[in-house]
C-alpha positions, 0 to 999 in steps of 0.5 A, a space after each residue: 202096391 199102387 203108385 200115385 199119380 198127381 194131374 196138373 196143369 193150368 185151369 181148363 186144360 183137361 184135368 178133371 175129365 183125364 180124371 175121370 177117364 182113369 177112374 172109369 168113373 164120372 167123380 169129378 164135375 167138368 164144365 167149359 168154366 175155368 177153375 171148376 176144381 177148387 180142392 184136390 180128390 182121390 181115386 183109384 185109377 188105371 190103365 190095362 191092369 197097371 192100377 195107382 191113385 189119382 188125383 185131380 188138382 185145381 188148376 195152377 194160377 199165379 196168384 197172390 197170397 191169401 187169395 183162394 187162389 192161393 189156397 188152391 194152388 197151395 193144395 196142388 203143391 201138397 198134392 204134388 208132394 205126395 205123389 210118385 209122378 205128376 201128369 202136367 197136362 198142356 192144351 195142345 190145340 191152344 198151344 204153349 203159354 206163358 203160364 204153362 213156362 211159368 210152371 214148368 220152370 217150377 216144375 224142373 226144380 221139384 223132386 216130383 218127376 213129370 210127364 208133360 200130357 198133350 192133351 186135347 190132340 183128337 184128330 191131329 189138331 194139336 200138332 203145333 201144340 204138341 211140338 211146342 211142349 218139346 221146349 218145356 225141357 220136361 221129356 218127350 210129351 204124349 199125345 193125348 184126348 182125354 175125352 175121346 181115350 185116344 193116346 191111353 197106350 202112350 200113357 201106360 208106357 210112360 207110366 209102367 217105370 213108376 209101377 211096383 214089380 206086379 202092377 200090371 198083372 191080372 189078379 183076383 184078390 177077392 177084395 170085396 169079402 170084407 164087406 159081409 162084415 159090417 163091424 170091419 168095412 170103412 164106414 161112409 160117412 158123409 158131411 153136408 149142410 148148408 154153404 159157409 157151415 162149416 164142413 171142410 173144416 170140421 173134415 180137417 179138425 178130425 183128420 189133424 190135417 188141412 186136407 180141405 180147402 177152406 175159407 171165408 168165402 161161400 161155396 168152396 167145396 164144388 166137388 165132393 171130396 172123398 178120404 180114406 181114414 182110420 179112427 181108434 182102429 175103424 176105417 172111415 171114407 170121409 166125403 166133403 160136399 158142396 152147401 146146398 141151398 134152397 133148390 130156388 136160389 141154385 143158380 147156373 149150371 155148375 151149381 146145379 152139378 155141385 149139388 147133384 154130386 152132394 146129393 149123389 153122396 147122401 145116396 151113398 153115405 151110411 151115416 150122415 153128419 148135417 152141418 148147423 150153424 150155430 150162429 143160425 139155428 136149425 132152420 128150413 133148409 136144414 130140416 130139408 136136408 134131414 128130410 132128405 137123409 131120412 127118405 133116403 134111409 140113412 141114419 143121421 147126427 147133427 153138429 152144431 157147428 160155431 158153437 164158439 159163436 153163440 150167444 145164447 147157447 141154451 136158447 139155441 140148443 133148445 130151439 134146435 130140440 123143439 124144431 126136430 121135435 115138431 118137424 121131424 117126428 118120425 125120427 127121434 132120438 138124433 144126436 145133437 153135438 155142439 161143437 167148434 171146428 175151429 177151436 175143436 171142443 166138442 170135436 171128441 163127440 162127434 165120431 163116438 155119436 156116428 159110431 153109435 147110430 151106425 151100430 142102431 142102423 145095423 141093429 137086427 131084432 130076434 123074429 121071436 122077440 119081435 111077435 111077443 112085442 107085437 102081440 103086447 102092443 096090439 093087446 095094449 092097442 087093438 087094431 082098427 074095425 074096417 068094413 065091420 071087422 077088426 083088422 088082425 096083425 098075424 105076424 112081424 119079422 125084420 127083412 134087413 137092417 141098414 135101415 131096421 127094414 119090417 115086414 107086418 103081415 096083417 089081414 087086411 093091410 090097406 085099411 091099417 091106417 098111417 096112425 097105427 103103422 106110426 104107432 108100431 114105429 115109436 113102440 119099436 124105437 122105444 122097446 128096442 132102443 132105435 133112435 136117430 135112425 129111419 124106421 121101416 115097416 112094409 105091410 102084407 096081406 095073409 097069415 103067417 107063411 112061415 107057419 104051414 097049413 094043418 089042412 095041408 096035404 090031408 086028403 078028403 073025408 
């Protein structure tokens, strides 16, 4: 079984690229910025074969109550709670301070055990930093360098006594067979939308849990968050995501890297679920971000988040239908689900909705099926002349799903127009019921190839 391990500290002391470090993976932003990590994060970590969960923490600050400070630090103590080991890390070339005894005196009193982690020891320049942690009356610290991996033998010592009998073995337990079966793997789902729209609160309503930190305040969520999760029996991998804005008002590096990571969750979502303001409408932005989604082949849901707060909800739910009519043509049918994080109604539509266009984006059409459609709708609707010949469509089959992937072998396939290739996409969302899904149709030139010759292999008179 996998052990968890909890990384705190004060801001900038190393957490986030310790993090990273153990998952062998760049999942959490690092910047020189203090207070970069606001929530806390998961992921599966290790050292030589001993595996556990990790999870990074925003940094511990004294502050007041009510602040988003205070917020942050509350889901550090949560965090805390959950883990069977806490990593409190110390800057040993800046020394001990009196914010890290501040903590350590808390930390003395929590059921949680503690390993003190000298970080930022590379070249023996934290050595006073590192006997000073002697007097924080947690045991005897380890050196290390996160972001060198220097001291990482250390670490895996002090950490074995928290492993289950087997951790540390060499296995291979063939974890990744579940993925043939789309219907039993963890669906990813992903949460975006503009700032303040309400995404971490809508993660926290659908898991009964204030997992997210959330607020009034803009931009909170800087990292995206991912969480494993069980819906009526379907496991689901949650990911919260930074607001994104108009690439002109991204300011400063770390808004740069907040929005490349949220990008970086759409590329690796399934289902996207674009958070709307409904106090706003659907505006440029959003149909942006929807643009996006499409282009990168996912398939899509809209949640009408705020809907406690509209005034006029006919006039909003109707400007929402026109614009997606008029600006985003080619992919219709995506479900727009009003609803309120804050108060839930609504909340019990969303996942059915998500559920629903991943089966659409799974979906495969039988080839034989597919060329009688075909052979209708070019009779309904010929192909263009080009060049004094009209162009044949000989034969359509379907390449892969996720998204519905087409392959049309035509006769001459560069002078088939966009139009007609648009035309065969609405017959295919309409004949086949593929709404709210990107539809894709690559053309090739020649017959049939899966139909073999007559001539062949006959010889000369």
């Amino acid at each position: 079984m996998f052990f968890t391990v909890a990384v705190i500290g004060r801001p900038n002391v190393g957490k986030s690229t310790l993090f990273n470090r153990l998952t062998g993976k760049r999942l959490a932003i690092v910047d020189n910025i203090p207070g970069v990590t606001r929530d806390r994060r998961e992921g599966d970590g290790g050292i030589a074969g001993l595996d556990f969960t990790v999870i990074d923490t925003a940094g511990l600050d004294d502050a007041g109550d009510g602040s988003l400070e205070a917020r942050m630090r509350e889901q550090t103590e949560r965090a805390l709670d959950d883990a069977d080991v806490a990593l409190f890390l110390i800057d040993a070339r800046a020394g001990v301070t009196p914010l890290d005894e501040h903590f350590a005196d808390w930390l003395r009193r929590h059921e949680t055990p503690v390993i003190v982690v000298a970080n930022k020891c590379e070249g023996g320049a934290g050595q006073g930093g590192l006997l000073e942690t002697y007097g924080l009356g947690l045991g005897d610290p380890v050196a290390l360098s996160a972001e060198h991996g220097e001291g990482l033998d250390g670490l895996y010592q002090a950490l074995l006594p928290f492993a289950s009998p087997g951790d540390g073995e060499e296995t291979d337990a063939g974890g990744e067979a579940a993925d043939d079966a789309w219907k039993t793997k963890s669906l990813k789902l992903a949460i975006v939308g503009r700032p303040n729209a309400g995404k971490s609160t809508i993660i926290n309503k659908l898991l009964g849990d204030e997992r997210m930190l959330t607020g009034p305040e803009a931009g909170i969520t800087r990292d995206s968050i991912s969480v494993s999760w069980d819906w009526e029996g379907h496991p689901i991998r949650l990911i919260d995501t930074a607001g994104l804005r108009r690439k002109a008002r991204v300011t400063g590096k770390l808004e740069g890297l907040s929005v490349g990571d949220a990008l970086r969750a759409i590329r690796f979502a399934e289902v996207v679920v674009l958070t709307v303001d409904a106090t706003l409408g659907l505006e440029k932005q959003d149909l942006s971000i929807a643009r996006l989604v499409i282009e990168e082949g996912r398939a899509l849901v809209l949640a009408v988040n705020k809907w406690d707060l509209a005034k006029d909800r006919k006039a909003v739910m109707s400007g929402i239908e026109d614009r997606l009519m008029t600006s985003l043509p080619q992919v219709r049918g995506i479900p727009v689900i009003p609803c309120s994080a804050k108060t839930g109604k609504g909340m019990d539509k969303l996942l059915p909705a998500v559920f629903s266009v991943y089966e659409t984006w799974n979906r495969r059409v039988e080839t034989g099926e597919l060329n009688r459609w075909l052979e209708a709708m070019t009779e309904a609707h010929p192909p263009p002349v080009a060049k004094g010949r009209r162009i044949k469509i000989r034969y359509m089959t379907q390449a892969k799903t996720r998204p519905p992937t087409f392959i049309v072998f035509a006769s001459r396939k560069d002078a088939l127009p966009e139009s007609y290739v648009r035309y065969l996409i609405n017959g295919l969302r309409e004949s086949f019921d593929l709404p709210a899904v990107p539809i894709r149709i690559h053309l090739r030139a020649g017959k049939n190839p899966y139909v073999k010759s007559k001539r062949k292999g006959k010889g000369k008179g």
